[in-house]
N, C-alpha and C positions, 0 to 999 in steps of 0.2 A: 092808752099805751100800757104795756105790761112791765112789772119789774118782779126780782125773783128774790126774794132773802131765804140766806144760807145759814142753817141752826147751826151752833156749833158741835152736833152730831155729823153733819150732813146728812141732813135731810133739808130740803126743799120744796118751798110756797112762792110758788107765780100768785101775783094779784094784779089784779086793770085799777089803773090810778088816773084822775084826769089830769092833764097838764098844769103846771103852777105848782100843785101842792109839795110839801119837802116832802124827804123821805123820812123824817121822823111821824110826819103825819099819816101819811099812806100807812105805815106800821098801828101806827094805837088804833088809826083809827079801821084798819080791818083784821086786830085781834092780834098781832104779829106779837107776841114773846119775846123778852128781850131788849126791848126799848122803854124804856121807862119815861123820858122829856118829864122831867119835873118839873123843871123853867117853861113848859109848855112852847118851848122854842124860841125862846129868847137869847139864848146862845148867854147862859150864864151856870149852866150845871152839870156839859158835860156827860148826860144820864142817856144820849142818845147816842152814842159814840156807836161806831161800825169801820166794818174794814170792805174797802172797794178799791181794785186793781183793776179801773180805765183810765186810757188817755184821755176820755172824752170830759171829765170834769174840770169844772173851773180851777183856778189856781184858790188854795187853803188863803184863806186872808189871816192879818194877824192876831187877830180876835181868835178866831177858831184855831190858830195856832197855839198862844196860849192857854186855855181849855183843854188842847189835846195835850197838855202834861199832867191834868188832874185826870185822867180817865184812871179808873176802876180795874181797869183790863192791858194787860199792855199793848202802850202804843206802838206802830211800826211806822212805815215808811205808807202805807195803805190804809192808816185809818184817820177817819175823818168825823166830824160830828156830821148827824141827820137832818139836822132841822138848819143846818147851812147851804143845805143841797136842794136845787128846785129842780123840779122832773120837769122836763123839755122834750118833746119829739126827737131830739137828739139821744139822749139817754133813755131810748127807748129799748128793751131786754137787757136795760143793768142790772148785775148781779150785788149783791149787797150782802157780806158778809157778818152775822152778829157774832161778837165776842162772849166769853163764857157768864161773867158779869158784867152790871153797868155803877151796881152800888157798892 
């Protein structure tokens, strides 16, 4: 499956992810800038925050709700932490916007 992250220049990197992995992983682990996961995705830091406007994602639990008030970048309505998010055939050509910082 492919998914695309959007630098906050705009400029854009499609990469092929396999299914299961978050989107905080698919980023470190094929070089994506931007994403930091210091908690290694343990949903405790926050350092993977992004911003994505689909329908198709699960509802924010309240763990990752909390979290997205310590983010680095400002939150909106659109952003979500990375390593909450698991790539599914469904979310396949999500776009995945990064924020200017994560620290």
């Amino acid at each position: 499956m492919q998914i695309v992250f959007v630098s906050p220049d705009g400029s854009e990197r499609g990469i092929t992810v396999r299914e299961g992995m978050s989107i905080m992983a698919a980023a470190t682990s094929n070089g994506i800038g931007g994403i930091v996961g210091e908690c290694g995705g343990n949903a405790m830091c926050a350092t993977c925050h992004v911003y994505i406007s689909d329908q198709r994602l699960p509802s924010v639990s309240e763990e990752e709700d909390e979290l997205l008030e310590g983010t680095a970048d400002e939150r909106t309505l659109e952003s979500r932490l990375g390593c909450q998010i698991r790539l599914t055939g469904d979310l396949d050509g999500l776009r995945v916007r990064l924020p200017g910082r994560q620290v």
